[in-house]
C-alpha positions in Angstrom: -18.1 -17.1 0.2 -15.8 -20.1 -0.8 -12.0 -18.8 0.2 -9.8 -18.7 -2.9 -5.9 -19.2 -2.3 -3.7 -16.8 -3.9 -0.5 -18.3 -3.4 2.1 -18.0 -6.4 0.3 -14.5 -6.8 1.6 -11.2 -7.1 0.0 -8.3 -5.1 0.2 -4.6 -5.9 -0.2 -2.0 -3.9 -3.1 0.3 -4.6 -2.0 4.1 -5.1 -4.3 5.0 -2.0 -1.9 2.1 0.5 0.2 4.6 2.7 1.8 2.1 4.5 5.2 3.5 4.1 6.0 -0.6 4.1 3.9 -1.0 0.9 3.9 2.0 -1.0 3.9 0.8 -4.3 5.4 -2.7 -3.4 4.9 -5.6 -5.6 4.6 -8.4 -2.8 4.9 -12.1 -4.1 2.9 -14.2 -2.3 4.5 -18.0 -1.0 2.2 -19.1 0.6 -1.9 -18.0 1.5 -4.8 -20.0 3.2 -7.5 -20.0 5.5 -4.9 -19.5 8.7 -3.1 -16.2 7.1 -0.8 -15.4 4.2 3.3 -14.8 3.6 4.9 -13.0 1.2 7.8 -11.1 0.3 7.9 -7.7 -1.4 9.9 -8.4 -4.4 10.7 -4.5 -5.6 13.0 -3.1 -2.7 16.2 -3.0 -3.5 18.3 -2.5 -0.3 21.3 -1.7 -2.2 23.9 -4.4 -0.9 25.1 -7.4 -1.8 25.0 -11.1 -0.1 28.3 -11.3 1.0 28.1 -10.0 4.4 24.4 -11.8 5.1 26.5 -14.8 3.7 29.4 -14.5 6.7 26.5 -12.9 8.9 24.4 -16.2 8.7 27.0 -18.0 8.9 28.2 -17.5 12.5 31.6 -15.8 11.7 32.9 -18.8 8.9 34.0 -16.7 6.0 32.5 -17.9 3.0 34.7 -16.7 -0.4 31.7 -15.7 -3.5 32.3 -16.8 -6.3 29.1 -16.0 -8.3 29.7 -12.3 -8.3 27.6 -9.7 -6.9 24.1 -11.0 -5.6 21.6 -8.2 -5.2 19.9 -8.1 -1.5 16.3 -7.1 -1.0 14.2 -5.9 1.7 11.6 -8.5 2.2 8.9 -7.0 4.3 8.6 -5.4 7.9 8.8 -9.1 9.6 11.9 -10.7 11.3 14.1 -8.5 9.2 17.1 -10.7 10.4 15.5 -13.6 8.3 16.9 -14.6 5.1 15.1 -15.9 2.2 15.7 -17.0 -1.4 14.2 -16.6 -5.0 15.6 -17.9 -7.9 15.1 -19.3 -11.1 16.4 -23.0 -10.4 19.6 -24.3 -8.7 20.8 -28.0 -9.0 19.3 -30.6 -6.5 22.3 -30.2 -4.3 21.6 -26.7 -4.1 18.6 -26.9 -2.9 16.8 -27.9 0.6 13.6 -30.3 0.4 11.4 -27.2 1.1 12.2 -25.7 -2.1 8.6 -24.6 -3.5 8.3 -23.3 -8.0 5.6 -20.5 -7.1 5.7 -20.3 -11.0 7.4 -21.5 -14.6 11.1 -21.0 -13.6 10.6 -19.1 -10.0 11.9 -20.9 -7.0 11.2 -20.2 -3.7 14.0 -21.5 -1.0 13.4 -20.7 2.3 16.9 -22.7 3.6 19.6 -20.2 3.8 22.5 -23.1 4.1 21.6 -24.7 0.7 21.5 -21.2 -0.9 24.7 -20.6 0.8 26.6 -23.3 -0.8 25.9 -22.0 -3.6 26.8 -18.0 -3.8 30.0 -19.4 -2.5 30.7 -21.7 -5.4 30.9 -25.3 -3.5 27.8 -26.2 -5.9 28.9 -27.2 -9.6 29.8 -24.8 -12.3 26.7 -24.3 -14.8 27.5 -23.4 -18.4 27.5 -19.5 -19.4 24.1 -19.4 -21.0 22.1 -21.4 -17.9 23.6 -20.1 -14.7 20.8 -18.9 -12.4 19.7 -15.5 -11.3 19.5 -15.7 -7.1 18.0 -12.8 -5.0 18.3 -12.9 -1.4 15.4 -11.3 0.4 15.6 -10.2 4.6 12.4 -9.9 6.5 8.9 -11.1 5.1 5.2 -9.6 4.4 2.5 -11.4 6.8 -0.8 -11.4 7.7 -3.2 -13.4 10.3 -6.0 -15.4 9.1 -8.3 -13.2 7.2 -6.5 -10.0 7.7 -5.2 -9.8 4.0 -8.9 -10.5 2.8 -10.0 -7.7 4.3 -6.8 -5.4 3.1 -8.7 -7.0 -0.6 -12.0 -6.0 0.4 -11.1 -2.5 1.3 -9.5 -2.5 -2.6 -6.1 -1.9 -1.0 -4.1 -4.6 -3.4 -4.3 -6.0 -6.7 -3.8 -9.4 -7.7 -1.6 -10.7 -11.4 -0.4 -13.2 -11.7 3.7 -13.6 -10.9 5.9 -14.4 -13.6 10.0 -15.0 -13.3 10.4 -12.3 -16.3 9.0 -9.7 -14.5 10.7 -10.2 -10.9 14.3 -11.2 -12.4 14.6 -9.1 -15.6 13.0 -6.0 -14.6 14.7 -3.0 -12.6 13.0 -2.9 -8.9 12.6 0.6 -9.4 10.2 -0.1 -12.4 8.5 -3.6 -11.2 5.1 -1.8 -9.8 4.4 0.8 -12.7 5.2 -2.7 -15.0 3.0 -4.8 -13.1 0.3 -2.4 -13.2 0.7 -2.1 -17.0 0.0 -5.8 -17.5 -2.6 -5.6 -15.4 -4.2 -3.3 -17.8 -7.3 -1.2 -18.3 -7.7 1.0 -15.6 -4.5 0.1 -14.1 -2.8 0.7 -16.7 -3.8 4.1 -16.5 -2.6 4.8 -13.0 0.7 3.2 -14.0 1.1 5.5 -16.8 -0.3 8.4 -14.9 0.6 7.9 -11.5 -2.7 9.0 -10.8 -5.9 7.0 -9.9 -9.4 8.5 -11.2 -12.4 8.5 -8.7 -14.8 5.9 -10.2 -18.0 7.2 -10.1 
């Protein structure tokens, strides 16, 4: 069987994954071949904001924000002192030359300094109706080399494909139940039910 990347996909967590990790996580994933597969689970809100990863990372220097309040997410169960970025497209000078678009208008940046620079305005100003939306994820999903394959075969994910819409404009709270609903058909159903029908 010829192996079929799925980077720049989105993974959702079948109702019967009890990982308490993944329970209905929506996991975009950066980067998948033949060696293993990275991710990040997109729909876990820890609560905080960046300002204290932002002094954390950045060995005591107190960096003033000046973007407001940027939303921290838990990224997976991996080096959870790791911090990465999405976002939906920063200037040049904001950006390290690693940054990856997984998708139309979503941006992954995996160098904390650039992203730095600019939660604590020393990037230029953008005009009011174009100033990105950042998220700052800790930790990361992984898997060895054929491990998540397996995880597929097993039925314990499915696969859509990611869009910036659904990660940046909708509630984390919501994210699976909407992923599920584009999906469609059958999932659909178990989003809308919460329940998933034995399929005889």
């Amino acid at each position: 069987m010829s192996f079929e990347p799925l980077t720049g996909k989105l993974l959702l967590a079948d109702l019967d994954l009890h990982d308490p990790h993944f329970l209905k996580s929506v996991v975009l994933l950066v980067e998948h071949n033949t060696e293993g597969a990275f991710g990040l689970v997109v729909n876990r809100a820890l609560g905080l904001t960046a300002e204290q990863i932002v002094h954390e990372q950045s060995q005591g220097v107190r960096f003033p924000l000046r973007r407001g309040k940027i939303s921290l997410y838990g990224g997976g169960p991996v080096e959870n002192q790791a911090v990465f970025t999405l976002h939906t497209g920063l200037e040049p000078g904001s950006c390290s030359p690693a940054v990856r678009e997984l998708a139309p208008g979503l941006f992954f940046e995996p160098s904390f300094p650039a992203v730095r620079d600019y939660v604590s305005g020393v990037s230029p100003e953008y005009p009011p109706d174009d100033v990105p939306t950042v998220r700052l994820y800790l930790g990361y999903a992984g898997w060895a080399g054929g491990q998540l394959e397996a995880e597929m075969s097993e039925g314990a994910w499915q696969v859509l494909q990611a869009e910036a819409s659904l990660i940046f404009q909708t509630p984390p709270t919501e994210m699976w139940q909407r992923a599920m609903e584009l999906k469609g058909g059958f999932w659909g159903i178990v989003a809308q039910t919460g329940f998933k029908p034995s399929l005889n």
